[in-house]
N, C-alpha and C positions, 0 to 999 in steps of 0.2 A: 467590546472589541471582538467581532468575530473572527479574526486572522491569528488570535493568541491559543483560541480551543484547535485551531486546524493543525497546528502542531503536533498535538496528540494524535489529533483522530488520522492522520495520514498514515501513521504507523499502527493503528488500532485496525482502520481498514485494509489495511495489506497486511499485517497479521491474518485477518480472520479471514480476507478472498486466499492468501496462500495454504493456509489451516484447510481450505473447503475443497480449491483446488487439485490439491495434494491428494485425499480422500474422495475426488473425484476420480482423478486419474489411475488410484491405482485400481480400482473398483470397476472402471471401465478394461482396463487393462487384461485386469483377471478375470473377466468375466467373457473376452473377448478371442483369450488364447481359452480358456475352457470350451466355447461353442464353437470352435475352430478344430480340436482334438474329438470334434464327434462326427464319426462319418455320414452321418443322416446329414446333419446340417455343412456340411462343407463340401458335402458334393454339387452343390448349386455352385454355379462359377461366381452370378447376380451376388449371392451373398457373400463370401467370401471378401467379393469387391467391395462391398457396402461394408463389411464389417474391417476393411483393412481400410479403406476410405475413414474408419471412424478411430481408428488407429493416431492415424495424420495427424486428425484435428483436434483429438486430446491429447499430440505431444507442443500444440502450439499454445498452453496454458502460460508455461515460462513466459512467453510475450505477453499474452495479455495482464498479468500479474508487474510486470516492468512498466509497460501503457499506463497500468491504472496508478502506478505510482507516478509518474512525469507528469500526468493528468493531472494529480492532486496538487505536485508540486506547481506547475504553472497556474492551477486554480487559485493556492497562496499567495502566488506572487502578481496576479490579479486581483485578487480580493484587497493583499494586501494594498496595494497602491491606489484603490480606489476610498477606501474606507480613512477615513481620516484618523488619526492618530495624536495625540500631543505627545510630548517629549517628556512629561511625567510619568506616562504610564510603561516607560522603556523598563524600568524596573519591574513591572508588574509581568511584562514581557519575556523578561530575563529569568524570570522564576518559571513560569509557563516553561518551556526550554529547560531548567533544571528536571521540574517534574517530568514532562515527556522525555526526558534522557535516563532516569531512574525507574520510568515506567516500562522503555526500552528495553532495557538491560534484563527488565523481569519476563518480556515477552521473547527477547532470546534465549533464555534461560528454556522457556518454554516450548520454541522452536527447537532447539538441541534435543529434548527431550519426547517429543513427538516426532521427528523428523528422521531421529536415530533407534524409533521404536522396532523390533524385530520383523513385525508384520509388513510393514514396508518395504523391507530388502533394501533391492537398490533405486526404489522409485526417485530418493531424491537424485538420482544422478541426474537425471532428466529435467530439474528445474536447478538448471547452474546459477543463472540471474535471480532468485526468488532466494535460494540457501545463501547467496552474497547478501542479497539484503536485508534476510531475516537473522544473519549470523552476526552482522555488523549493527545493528538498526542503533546503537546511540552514537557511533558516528555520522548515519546518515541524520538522526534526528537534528544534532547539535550544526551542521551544517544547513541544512533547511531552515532551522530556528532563526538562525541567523543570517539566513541569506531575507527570510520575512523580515525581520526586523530591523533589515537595513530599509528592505525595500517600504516598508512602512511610518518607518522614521526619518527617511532621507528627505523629501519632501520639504519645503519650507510650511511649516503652522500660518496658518490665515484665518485670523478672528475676525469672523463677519458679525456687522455692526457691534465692535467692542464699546462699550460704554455708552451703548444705547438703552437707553431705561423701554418696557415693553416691546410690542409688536407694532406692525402696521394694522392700518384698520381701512 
């Protein structure tokens, strides 16, 4: 059942695009006010523009970090409902959803800890949506979990040719 691993991996994925993100921004950041405080290069008006231009589009990270989670979520909740399910394996499902909610918990652990690193300052002000959902991620997991797991189970089961001995030929 591939809609039980997507659990995890939606929060493994936005963990590590947030983690890369993060380490992007502030990298461009600093590197952007440093060849800004040099009068050689900031006497160009061209660059200055270009370099404040590039300002913009690495404060629109938070978005794309938000995107790729609804992305994932609605990929779940497509996969889910296409992919067939029986109604035994709700259990194997539910566990799935334990583990990715404890696996959560370890990866915010981790975001606090990275996020609150010194080096960083105050870069995470700048991604408000991304520190909500990497601060919170086992209640977004357990929510998601379960919103697949409806969408995957709701479904009526339809055993095609039940108690049909072989194939067609």
């Amino acid at each position: 059942m591939a809609s039980t691993n997507d659990v995890i991996l939606i929060g493994v994925l936005v963990f590590i695009f947030a983690i890369g993100f993060l380490t992007v921004f502030f990298i461009s950041t600093t590197v952007t006010n440093q060849m800004l405080s040099i009068p050689t290069i900031n006497s160009s008006a061209a660059t200055v523009e270009v370099l404040q231009s590039q300002s913009k589009v690495t404060s629109k990270m938070d978005y794309v970090i938000f995107g790729l989670f609804i992305g994932l979520t609605l990929a779940l909740i497509i996969s889910g409902w296409f992919v067939g399910g029986h109604p035994i394996f709700m259990a194997v499902y539910f566990l799935v959803i334990i583990v990715g909610t404890a696996m959560s918990a370890v990866l915010a652990n981790v975001w606090e800890t990275a996020s609150g690193a010194s080096i960083f300052g105050s870069t995470v002000a700048n991604f408000p949506i991304t520190n909500n959902l990497l601060t919170n991620p086992p209640i977004y997991t357990v929510i998601i979990g379960f919103l697949g797991m409806v969408v995957m189970f709701a479904k009526p089961y339809i055993m095609e040719n039940a108690g049909q001995g072989g194939g067609t030929y």
